[in-house]
N, C-alpha and C positions, 0 to 999 in steps of 0.2 A: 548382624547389623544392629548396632541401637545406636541413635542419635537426639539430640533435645533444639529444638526448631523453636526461630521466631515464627508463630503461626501467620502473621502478618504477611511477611516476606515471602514465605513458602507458598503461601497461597496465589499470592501474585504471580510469581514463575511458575505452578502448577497452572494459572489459570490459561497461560502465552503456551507453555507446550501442551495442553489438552488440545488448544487450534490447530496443533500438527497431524493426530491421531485419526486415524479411518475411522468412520463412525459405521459403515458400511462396507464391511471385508469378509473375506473367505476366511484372512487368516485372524483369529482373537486376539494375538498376539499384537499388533498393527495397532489395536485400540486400547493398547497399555503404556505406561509411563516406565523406564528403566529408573530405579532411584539406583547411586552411587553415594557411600561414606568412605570418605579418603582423609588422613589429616584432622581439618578442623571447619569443615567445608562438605556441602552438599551436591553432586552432580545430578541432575533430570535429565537424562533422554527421552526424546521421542519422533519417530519415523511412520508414516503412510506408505512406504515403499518407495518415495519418487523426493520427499519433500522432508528435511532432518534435522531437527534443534535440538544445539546444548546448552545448560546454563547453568551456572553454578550459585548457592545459596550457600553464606555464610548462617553456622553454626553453633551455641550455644558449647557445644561439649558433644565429640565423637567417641563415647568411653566404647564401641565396636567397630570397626570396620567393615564392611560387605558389600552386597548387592542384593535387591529383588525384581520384579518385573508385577507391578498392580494395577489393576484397572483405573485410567487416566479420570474415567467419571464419576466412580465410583467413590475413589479417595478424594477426587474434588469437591463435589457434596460433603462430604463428612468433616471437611478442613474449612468449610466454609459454612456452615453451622456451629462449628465452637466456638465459645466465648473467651477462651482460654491467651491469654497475648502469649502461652508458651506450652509447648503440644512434643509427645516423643513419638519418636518412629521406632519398634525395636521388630525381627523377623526372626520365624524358627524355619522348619523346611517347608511347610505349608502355611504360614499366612503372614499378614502382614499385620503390626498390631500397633494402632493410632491410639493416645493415652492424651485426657486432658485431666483439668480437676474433675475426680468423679464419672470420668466418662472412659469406656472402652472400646474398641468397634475392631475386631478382628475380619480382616479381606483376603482371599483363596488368593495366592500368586501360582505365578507362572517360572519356569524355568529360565533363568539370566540368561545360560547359553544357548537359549534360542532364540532370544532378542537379533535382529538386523543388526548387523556390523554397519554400523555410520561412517564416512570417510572421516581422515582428521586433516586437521590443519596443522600440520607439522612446520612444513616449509617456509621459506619466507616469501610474501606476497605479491602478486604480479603488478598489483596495483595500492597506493592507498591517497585516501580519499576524505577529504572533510566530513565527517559524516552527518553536520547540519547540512552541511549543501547537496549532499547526497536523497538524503530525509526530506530535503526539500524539494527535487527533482522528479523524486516517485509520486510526493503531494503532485506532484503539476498533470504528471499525466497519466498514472493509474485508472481514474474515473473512465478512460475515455478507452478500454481495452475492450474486445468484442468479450459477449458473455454465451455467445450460440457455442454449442460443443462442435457445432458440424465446420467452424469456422476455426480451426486449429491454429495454424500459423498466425495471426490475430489476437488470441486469446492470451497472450502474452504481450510483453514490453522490449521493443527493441533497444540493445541496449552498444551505441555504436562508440566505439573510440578511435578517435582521430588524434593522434600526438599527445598535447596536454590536456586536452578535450573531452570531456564525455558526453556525449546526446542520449537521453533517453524518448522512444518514440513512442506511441500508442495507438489505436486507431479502430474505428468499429463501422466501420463502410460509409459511416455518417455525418462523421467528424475527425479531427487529426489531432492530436497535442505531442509538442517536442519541447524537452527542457533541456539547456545544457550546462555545463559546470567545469568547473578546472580541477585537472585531476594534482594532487599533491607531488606523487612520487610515482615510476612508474618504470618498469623491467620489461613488458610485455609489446607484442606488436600490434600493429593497432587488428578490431578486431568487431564484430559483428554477435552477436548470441542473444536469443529471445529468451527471457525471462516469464516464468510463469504469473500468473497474476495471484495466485493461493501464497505462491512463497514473497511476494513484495505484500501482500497484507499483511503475512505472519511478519515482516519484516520492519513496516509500520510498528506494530505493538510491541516488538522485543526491543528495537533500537530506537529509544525516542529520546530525542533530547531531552537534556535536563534543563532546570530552570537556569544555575548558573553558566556562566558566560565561558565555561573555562574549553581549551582545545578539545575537541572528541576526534580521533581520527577513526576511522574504520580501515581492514584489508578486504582483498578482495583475490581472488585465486580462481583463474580460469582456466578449465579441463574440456576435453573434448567434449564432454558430453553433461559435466556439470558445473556447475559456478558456486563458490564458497565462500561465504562473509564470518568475517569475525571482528569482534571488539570483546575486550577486557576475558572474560570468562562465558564470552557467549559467542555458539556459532550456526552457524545459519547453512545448510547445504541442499539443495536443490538440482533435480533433471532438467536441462535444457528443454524445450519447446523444440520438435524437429520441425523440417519446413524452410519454403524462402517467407521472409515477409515481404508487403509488398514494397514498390518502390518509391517509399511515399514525397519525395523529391518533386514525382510528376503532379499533386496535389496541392503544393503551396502555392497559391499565386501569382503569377510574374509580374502581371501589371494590374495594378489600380487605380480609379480617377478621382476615390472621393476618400478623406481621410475624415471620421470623429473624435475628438478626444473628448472624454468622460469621468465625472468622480465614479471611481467604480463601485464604492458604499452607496452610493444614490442608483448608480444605472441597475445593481443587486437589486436592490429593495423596491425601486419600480418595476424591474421584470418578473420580480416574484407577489408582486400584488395585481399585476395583470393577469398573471398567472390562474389567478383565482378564480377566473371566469372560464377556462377553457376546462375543455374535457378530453378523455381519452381518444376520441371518433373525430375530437378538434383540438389538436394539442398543437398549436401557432400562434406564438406573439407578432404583429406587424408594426415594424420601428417606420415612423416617416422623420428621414433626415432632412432638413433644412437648415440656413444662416441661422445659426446661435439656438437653434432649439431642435429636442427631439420629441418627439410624438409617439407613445407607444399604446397599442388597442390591441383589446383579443374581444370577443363575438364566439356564443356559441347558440344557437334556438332554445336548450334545456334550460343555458342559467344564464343570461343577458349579456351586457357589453361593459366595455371596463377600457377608460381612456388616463391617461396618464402624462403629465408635461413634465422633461426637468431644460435646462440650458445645459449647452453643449458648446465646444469648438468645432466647427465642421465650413472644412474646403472641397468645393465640389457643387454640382449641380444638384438640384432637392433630389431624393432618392427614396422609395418603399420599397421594403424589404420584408418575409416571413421570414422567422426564424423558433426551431422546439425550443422553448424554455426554458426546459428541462437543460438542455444541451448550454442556453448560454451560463445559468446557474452555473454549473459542476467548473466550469472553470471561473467564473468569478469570488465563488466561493474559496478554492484553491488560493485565488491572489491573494500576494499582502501587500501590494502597491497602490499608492494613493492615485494612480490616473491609468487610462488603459486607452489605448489607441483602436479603432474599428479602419478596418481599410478595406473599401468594397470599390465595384465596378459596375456591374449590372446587377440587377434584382434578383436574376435566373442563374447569379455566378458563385461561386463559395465566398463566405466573408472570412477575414485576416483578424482577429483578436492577440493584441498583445500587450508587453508592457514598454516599459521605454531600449528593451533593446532585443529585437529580434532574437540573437543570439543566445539570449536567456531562456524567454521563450517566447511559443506564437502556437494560433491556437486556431486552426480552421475547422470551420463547420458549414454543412449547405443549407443553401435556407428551402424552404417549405412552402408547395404552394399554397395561394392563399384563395 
């Protein structure tokens, strides 16, 4: 194999699949990157056993073809220390050899044919999908997955389709977020699968909209036991999450008696400077809703009190409410809507956060005693 790389470019797809690779494994293999020269075009693999991305990086000049298997950290430090805007890759039977101006740095590889067989995306897709509005969807409720290992079924993203529909769910005992979106095109039945949360982060970074405005579509291919995304030269494959999730249906609200409507830039920047007064042993902001104005205070004995006014829409009788901070952030930060709706009932009951259309999303969380 020898090929001549934008180091720029390389280094950035080096940087998306080293997040794939076990840092912690029995097997060494698991925490190597597969390089691929084909053509005129560079392929990266890399797999953890459960979690698998490919991506392809255009190329300067393939005057070899081949394959190696090199340590994913190894080569990314030394690609990301050069200064060189053009770097070669060239391999004998033992090592891998990185070349800039003046510089050499020879790395032990490992044998190609004992890299993981990755699934491919041959077929044509069970689903395709706006992929801003997809991108947008995992932004909405990602935050909100359990992070306990002992809380399995949780620790992923439910991800349900209904006809032209897709809901993504989330949920960490504490709080709920559902986003949903319209699916493009679609082959498959509707259909229920928990999504890990390591491959919707890896999936974050690989597939990020770009700045222009133009179509991105994404596929999507659902197997029994895995789920497969792909766009342009990059694909994404993943183990399901086993488990029922919960039924999170029984947790949204049915009835409310008091609705807020809020600038969400303002109700942000007041909860997060209240914020600054609580602590770990006191981690509760208490909103008092009233006609046209809201009241937000935290109190703790270590670092004092912290009171906060902005005007609000609000129908309903005055209401005090705790709620973590922490918890209403991760989704106001998420929004990009200029107004956000609060719809509570009692003090002791969960509150309803959304934007202007339920169906897009909504976002429960319980409040705190105070």
């Amino acid at each position: 194999m020898k090929t001549r790389l934008p180091r720029q470019e390389f280094f950035d797809a080096l940087g998306a699949v080293a997040a794939v690779t076990s840092g912690r494994t029995t097997k060494p293999i698991l925490s190597c990157v597969k390089v691929t020269t084909e053509a005129d075009s560079v392929q990266l693999s890399a797999t953890d056993g459960e979690l698998a991305l490919q991506l392809g990086v255009g190329s300067f000049a393939v005057e070899q073809p081949g394959e190696t298997v090199v340590s994913a950290d190894r080569l990314l430090s030394i690609i990301r220390e050069l200064p060189d805007a053009e770097i070669q890759l060239e391999t004998d039977d033992r090592h891998c050899v990185v070349r800039g101006e003046g510089s050499e740095f020879k790395i032990f590889t490992q044998t190609a044919a004992d890299f993981p067989a990755i699934t491919a995306f041959d077929d044509d897709p069970d689903l395709v999908i706006d992929g801003r509005e997809l991108w947008r969807m995992i932004n909405l409720t990602i935050y909100a997955a359990a992070r306990e290992t002992s809380r399995y079924a949780i620790n992923g993203v439910l991800w349900e389709k209904e006809g032209k529909r897709l809901f993504l769910v989330a949920t960490d005992g504490r709080r709920l977020a559902r986003a949903g979106g319209s699916i493009m095109e679609s082959t498959s039945a509707d259909f229920q699968v928990i999504v890990p949360a390591k491959a919707l982060n890896v999936f974050e970074r690989v597939f990020t909209p770009g700045r222009e405005r133009d179509a991105w579509s994404l596929d999507m291919k659902v197997m029994p036991n895995q789920v497969l995304f792909r766009s342009g030269d990059r694909m994404l494959s993943t183990a399901l999450v086993e488990g029922n999730f919960p039924k999170y249906q029984d947790v949204i609200p049915k009835e409310t008696s008091r609705e807020a409507r809020l600038n969400r830039v303002e109700f942000h920047g007041a909860v997060r400077r209240a914020a600054l007064l609580t602590t770990e042993e006191a981690r509760a902001v208490k909103l008092s809703f009233s006609d046209g104005q809201l009241v937000i205070t935290a109190q703790s004995p270590e670092q004092g009190e912290a009171r906060i006014e902005m005007p609000i829409e609000f129908d309903g009788d005055p209401l005090e409410i705790g709620f973590n901070p922490a918890f209403v952030n991760d989704a106001l930060k998420a929004l990009s809507v200029d107004t956000v709706a609060i719809e509570l009932h009692e003090s002791f009951r969960p509150g309803l956060l959304r934007g202007e259309d339920k169906n897009e999303f909504l976002y429960v969380v319980m409040p705190v005693s105070l």
